[in-house]
VOPAGU-2260 file (C-alpha; in pm, 1 decimal, decimal comma):
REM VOPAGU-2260
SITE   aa  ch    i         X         Y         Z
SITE  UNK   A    0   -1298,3   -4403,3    -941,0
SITE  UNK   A    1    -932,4   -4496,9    -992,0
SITE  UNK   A    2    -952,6   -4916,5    -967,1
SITE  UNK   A    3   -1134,7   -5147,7    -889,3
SITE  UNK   A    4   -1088,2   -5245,7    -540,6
SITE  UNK   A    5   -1203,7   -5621,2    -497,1
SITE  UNK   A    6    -920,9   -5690,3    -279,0
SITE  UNK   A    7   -1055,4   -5562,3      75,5
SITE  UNK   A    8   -1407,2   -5527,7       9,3
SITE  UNK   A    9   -1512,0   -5765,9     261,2
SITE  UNK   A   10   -1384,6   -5550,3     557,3
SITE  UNK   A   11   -1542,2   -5218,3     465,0
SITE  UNK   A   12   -1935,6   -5177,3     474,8
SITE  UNK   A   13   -2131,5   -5137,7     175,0
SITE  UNK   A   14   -2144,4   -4733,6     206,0
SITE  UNK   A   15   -1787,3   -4692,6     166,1
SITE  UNK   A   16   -1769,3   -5001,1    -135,1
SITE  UNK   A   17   -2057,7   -4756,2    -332,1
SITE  UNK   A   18   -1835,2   -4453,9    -237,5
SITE  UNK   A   19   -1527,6   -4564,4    -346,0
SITE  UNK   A   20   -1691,2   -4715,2    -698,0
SITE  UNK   A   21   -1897,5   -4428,4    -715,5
SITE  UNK   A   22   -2224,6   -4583,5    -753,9
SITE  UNK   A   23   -2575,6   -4628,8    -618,8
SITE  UNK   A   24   -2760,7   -4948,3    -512,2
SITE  UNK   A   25   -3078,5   -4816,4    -599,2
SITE  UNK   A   26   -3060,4   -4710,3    -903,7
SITE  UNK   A   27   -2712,6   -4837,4   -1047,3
SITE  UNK   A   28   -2516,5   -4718,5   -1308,5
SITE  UNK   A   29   -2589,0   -4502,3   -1585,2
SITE  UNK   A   30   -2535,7   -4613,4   -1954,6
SITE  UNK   A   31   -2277,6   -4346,3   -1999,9
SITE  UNK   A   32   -2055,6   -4433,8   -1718,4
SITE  UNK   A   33   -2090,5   -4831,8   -1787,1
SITE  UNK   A   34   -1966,1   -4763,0   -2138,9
SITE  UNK   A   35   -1673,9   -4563,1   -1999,7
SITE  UNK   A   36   -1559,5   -4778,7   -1748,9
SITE  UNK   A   37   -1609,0   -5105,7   -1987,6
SITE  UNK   A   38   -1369,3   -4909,9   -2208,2
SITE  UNK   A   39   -1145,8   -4831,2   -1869,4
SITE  UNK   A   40   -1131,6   -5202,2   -1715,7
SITE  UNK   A   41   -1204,5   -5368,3   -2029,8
SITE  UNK   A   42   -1465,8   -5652,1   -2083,4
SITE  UNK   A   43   -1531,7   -5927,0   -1743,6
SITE  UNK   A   44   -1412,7   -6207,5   -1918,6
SITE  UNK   A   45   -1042,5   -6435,4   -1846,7
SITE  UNK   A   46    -765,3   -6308,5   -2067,1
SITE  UNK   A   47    -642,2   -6569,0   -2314,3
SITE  UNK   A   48    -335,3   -6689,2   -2236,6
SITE  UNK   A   49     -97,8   -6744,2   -2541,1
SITE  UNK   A   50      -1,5   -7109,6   -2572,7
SITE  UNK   A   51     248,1   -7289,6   -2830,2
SITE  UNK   A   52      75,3   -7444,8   -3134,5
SITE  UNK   A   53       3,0   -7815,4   -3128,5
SITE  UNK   A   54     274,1   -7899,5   -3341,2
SITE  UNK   A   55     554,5   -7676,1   -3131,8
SITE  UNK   A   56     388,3   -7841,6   -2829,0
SITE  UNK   A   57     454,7   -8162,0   -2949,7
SITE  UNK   A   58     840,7   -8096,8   -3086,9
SITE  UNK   A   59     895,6   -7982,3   -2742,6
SITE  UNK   A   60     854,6   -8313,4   -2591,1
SITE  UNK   A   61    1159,6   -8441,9   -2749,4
SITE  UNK   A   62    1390,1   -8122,7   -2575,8
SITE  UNK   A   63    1559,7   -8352,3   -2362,7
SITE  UNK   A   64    1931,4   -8471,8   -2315,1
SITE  UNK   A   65    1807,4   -8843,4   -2290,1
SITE  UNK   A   66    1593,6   -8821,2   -2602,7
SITE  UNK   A   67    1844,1   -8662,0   -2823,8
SITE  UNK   A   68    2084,3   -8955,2   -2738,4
SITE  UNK   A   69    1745,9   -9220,3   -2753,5
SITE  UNK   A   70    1708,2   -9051,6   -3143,1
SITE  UNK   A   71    2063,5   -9102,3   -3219,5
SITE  UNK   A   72    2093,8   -9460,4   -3083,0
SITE  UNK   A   73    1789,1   -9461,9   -3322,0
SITE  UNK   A   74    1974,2   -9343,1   -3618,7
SITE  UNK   A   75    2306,4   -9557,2   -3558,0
SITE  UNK   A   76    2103,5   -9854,9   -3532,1
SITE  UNK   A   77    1912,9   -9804,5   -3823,8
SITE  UNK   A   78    2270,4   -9774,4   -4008,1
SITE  UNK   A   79    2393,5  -10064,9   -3884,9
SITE  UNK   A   80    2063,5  -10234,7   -4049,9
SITE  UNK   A   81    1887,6  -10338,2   -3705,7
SITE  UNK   A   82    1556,0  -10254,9   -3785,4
SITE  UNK   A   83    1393,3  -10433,2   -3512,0
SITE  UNK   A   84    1614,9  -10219,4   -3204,6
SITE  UNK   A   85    1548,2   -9906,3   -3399,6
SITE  UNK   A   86    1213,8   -9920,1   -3420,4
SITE  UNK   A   87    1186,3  -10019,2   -3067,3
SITE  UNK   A   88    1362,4   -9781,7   -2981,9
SITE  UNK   A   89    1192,2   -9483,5   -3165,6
SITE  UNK   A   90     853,9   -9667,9   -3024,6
SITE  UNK   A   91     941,8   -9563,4   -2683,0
SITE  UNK   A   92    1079,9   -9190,7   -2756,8
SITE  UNK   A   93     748,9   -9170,9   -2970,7
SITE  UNK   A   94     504,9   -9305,2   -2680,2
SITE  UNK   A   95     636,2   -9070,4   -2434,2
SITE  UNK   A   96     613,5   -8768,6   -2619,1
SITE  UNK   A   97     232,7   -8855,1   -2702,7
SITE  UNK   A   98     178,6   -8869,3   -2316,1
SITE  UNK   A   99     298,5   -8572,3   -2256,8
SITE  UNK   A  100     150,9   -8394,5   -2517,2
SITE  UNK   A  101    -174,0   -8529,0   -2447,8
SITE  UNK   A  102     -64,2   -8444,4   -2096,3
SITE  UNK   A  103       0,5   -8103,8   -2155,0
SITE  UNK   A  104    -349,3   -8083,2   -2377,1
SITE  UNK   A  105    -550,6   -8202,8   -2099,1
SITE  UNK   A  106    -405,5   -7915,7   -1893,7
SITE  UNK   A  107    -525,8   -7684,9   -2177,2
SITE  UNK   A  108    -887,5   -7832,1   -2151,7
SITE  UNK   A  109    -932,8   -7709,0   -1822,4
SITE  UNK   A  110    -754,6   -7354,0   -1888,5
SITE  UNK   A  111   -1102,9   -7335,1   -2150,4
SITE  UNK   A  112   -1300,5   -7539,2   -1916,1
SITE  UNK   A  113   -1235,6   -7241,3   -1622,0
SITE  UNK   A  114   -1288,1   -6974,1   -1876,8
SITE  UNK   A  115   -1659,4   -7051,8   -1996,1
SITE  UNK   A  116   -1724,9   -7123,5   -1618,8
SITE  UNK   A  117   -1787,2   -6699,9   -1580,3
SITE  UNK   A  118   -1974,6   -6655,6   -1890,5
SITE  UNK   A  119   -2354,0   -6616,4   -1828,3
SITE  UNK   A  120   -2608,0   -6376,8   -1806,8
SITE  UNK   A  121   -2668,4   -6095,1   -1547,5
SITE  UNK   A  122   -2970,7   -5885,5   -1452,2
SITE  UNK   A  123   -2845,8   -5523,6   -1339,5
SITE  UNK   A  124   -2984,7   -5201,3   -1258,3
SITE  UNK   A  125   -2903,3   -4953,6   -1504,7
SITE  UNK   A  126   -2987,6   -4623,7   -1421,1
SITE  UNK   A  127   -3317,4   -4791,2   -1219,4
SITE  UNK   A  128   -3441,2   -4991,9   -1428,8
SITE  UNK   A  129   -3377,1   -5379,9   -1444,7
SITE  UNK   A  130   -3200,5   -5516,3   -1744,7
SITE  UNK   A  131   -3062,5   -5825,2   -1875,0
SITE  UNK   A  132   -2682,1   -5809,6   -2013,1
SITE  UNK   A  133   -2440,8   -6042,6   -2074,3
SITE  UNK   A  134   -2168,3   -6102,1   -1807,9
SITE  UNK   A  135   -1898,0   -5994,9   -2032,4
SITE  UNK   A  136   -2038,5   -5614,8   -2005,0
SITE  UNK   A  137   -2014,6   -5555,0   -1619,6
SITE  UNK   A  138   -1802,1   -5305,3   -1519,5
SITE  UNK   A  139   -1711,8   -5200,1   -1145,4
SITE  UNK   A  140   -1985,3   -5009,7    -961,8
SITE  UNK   A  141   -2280,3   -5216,8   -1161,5
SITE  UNK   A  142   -2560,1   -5344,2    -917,3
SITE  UNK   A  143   -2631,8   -5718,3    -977,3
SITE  UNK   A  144   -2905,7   -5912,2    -860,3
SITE  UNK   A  145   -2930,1   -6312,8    -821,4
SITE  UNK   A  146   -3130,9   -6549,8    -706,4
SITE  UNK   A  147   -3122,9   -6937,8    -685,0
SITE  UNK   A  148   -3031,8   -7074,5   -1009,5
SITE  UNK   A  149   -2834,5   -6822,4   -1123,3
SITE  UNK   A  150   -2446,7   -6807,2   -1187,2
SITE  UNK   A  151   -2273,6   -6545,9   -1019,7
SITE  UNK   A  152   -2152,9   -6312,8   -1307,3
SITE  UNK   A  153   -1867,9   -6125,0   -1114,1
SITE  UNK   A  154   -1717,4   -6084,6    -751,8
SITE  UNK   A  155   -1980,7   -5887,8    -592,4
SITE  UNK   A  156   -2007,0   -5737,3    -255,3
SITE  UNK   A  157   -2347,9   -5824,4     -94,1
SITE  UNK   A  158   -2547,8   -5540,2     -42,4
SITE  UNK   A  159   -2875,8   -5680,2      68,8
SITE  UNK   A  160   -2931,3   -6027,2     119,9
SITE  UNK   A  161   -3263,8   -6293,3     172,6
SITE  UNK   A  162   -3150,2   -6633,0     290,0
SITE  UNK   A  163   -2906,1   -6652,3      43,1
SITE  UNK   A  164   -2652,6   -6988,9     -27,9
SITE  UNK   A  165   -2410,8   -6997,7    -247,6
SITE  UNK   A  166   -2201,7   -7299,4    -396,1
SITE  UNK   A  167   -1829,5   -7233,6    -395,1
SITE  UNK   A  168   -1721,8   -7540,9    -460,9
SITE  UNK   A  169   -1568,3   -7435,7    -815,1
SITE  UNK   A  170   -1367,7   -7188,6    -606,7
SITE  UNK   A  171   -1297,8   -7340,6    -282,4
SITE  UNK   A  172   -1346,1   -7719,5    -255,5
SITE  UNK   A  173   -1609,5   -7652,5       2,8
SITE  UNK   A  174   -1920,4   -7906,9     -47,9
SITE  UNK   A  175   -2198,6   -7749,0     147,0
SITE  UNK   A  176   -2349,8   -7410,0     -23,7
SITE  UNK   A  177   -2217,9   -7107,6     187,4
SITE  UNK   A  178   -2497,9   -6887,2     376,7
SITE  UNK   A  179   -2437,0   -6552,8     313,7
SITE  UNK   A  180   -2487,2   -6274,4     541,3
SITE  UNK   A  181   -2448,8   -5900,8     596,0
SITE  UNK   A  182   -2182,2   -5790,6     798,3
SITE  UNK   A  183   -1840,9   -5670,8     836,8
SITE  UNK   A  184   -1524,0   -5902,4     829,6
SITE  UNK   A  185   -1149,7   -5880,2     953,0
SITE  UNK   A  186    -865,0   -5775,6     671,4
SITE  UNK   A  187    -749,8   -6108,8     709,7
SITE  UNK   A  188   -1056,5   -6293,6     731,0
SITE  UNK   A  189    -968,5   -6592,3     442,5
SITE  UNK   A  190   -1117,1   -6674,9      82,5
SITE  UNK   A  191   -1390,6   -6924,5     161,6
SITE  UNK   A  192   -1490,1   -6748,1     515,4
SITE  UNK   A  193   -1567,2   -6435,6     302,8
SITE  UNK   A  194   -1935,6   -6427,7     369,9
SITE  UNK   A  195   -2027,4   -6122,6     245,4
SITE  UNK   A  196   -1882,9   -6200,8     -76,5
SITE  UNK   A  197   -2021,8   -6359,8    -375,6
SITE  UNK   A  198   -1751,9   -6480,1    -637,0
SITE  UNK   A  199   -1731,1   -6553,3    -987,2
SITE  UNK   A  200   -1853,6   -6839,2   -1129,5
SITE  UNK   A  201   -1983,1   -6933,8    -817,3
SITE  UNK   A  202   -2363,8   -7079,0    -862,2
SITE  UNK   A  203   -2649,0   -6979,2    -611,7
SITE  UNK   A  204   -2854,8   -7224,6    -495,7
SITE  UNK   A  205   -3115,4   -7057,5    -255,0
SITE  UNK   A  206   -3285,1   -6747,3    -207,4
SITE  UNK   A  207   -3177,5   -6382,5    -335,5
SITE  UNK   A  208   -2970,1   -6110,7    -280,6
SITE  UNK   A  209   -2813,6   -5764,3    -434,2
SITE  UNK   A  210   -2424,1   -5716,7    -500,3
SITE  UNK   A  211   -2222,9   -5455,0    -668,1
SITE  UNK   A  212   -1911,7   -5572,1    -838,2
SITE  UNK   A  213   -1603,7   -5524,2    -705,1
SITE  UNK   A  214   -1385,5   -5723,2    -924,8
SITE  UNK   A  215   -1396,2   -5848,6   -1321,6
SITE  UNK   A  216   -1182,0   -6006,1   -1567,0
SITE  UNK   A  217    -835,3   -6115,3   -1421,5
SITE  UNK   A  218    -935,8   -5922,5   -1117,5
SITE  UNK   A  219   -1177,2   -6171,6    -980,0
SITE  UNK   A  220   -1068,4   -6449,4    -792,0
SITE  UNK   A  221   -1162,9   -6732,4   -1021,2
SITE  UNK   A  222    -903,0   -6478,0   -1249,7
SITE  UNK   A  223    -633,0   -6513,1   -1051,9
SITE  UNK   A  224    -676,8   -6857,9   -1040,9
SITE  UNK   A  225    -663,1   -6900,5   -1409,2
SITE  UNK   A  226    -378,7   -6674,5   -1439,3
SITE  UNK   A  227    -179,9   -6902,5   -1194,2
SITE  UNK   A  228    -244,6   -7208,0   -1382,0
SITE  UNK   A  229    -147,0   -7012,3   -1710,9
SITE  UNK   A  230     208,9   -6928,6   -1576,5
SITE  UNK   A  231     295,1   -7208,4   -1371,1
SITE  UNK   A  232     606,7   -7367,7   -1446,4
SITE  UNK   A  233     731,2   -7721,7   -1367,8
SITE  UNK   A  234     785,7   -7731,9    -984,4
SITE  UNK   A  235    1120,8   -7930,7    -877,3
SITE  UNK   A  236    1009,9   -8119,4    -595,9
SITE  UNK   A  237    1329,5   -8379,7    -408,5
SITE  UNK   A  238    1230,7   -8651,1    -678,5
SITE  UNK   A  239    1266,4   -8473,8    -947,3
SITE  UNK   A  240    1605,7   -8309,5    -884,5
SITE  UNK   A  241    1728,0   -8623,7    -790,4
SITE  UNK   A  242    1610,4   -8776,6   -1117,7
SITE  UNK   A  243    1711,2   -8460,1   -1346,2
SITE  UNK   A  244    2044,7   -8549,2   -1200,4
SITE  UNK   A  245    2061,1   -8918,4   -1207,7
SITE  UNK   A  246    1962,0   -8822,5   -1617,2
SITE  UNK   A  247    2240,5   -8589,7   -1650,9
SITE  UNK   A  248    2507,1   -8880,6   -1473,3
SITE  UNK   A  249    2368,6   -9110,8   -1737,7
SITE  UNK   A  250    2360,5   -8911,7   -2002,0
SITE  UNK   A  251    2764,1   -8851,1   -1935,4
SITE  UNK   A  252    2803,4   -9205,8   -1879,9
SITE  UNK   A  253    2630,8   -9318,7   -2196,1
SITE  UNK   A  254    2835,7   -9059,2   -2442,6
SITE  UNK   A  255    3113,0   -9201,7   -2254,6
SITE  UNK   A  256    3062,2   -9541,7   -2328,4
SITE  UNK   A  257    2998,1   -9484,1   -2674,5
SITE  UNK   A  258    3328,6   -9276,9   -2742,4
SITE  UNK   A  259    3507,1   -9550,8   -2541,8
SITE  UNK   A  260    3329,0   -9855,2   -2816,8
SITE  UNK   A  261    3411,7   -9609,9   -3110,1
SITE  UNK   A  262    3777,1   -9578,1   -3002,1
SITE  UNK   A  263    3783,0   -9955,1   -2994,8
SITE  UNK   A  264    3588,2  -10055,7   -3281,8
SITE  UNK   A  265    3856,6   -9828,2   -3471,7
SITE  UNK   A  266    4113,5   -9981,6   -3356,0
């Protein structure tokens, strides 16, 4: 097995998904080759995505043209003895950065929030017997079975299924629970009308069924999720170009000004 191959599983029946991960729904994996391809894939759990340290986070709010010349009105003020302006002053550059930082820490929250949504336990068959493991340890190719109550430890390709609903509503917004069923979809068949998948983090709310994982880690959908929100930067949308310019104008305009009051206040 070269991959794993979560990406078109939902076209191909469930012969070809055990051929291609090289496994069987009977009896499972074998000890041996979960411990080699847990080595090979690496553990199912979200990778950590490196973040700056509170304090960084918090500098960071001041990197801005209009806050550098805020802090220096600051300054000059508090020169010229006018405590009262300064510290009004510095009051408003200091509220700001606290919103964003709590902002940006709320953001952060639900980076950890998403991660502990995948951690559980899962009952496999290993080498035919039934076992209890934690979610971390599957690997491609492991047979998974769930039933009502249960959180869905990986992306799994249903194998077998009795009356089985499923509650995607962590992964696609959709409030009813999603009846599974067995049967073969279209390549481009979309995310939520996958029903013959079972995702991560999902939660089962009725009946049973049997899956083999297709997906784990960053590979699962709830994964790529997380890794989007991880590396998204700051989208310019109309209003915020227009105000990112109207900041630069004033910026020029204020440094402007002030040169212009130096020159006469010197003369």
């Amino acid at each position: 097995m070269d991959g794993q191959v979560n990406h078109d599983t939902h076209q191909l029946p469930v012969h070809e998904v055990l051929l291609l991960l090289e496994t069987d729904v009977s009896r499972g994996l074998t000890q041996n080759e979960a411990m080699d391809r847990l080595q090979r894939f690496g553990p199912n759990v979200l990778p950590l995505i490196r973040r700056h340290g509170p304090l960084i986070q918090f500098l960071l709010q001041f990197h801005h043209p209009l806050i550098y010349i805020l802090l220096a009105a600051t300054i000059v003020t508090a020169l010229l003895d006018e405590w009262v302006d300064a510290s009004v002053i510095f009051g408003v550059v200091l509220v700001n950065a606290i919103v964003g930082f709590i902002q940006e820490s709320r953001a952060e929250r639900a980076l950890e929030a998403l991660m502990s949504m995948v951690k559980t336990e899962a009952t496999v068959l290993r080498e035919g017997e039934k076992c209890q493991i934690s979610s971390s340890s599957l690997v491609p190719g492991d047979v998974v079975l769930v039933q009502s109550g249960d959180k869905v430890p990986a992306d799994l390709r249903l194998a077998s299924i009795r009356e089985l609903q499923v509650d995607e509503s962590a992964l696609t917004g959709e409030s009813v629970p999603v009846v599974k069923e067995e049967l073969l979809l279209p390549s481009d068949t979309a995310l939520a009308d996958r029903r013959n998948l079972a995702y991560s983090g999902t939660l089962v709310t009725y009946g049973q069924g049997v899956g083999v994982v297709v997906g784990t880690g960053a590979e699962t959908e709830i994964g790529r999720i997380h890794q989007l929100i991880g590396s998204a930067a700051d989208i310019a949308t109309p209003l915020t170009k227009k105000i990112a310019h109207f900041s630069q104008i004033l910026t020029v305009v204020i440094l402007g000004l002030a040169t212009v009051t130096f020159g006469i206040g010197m003369w």
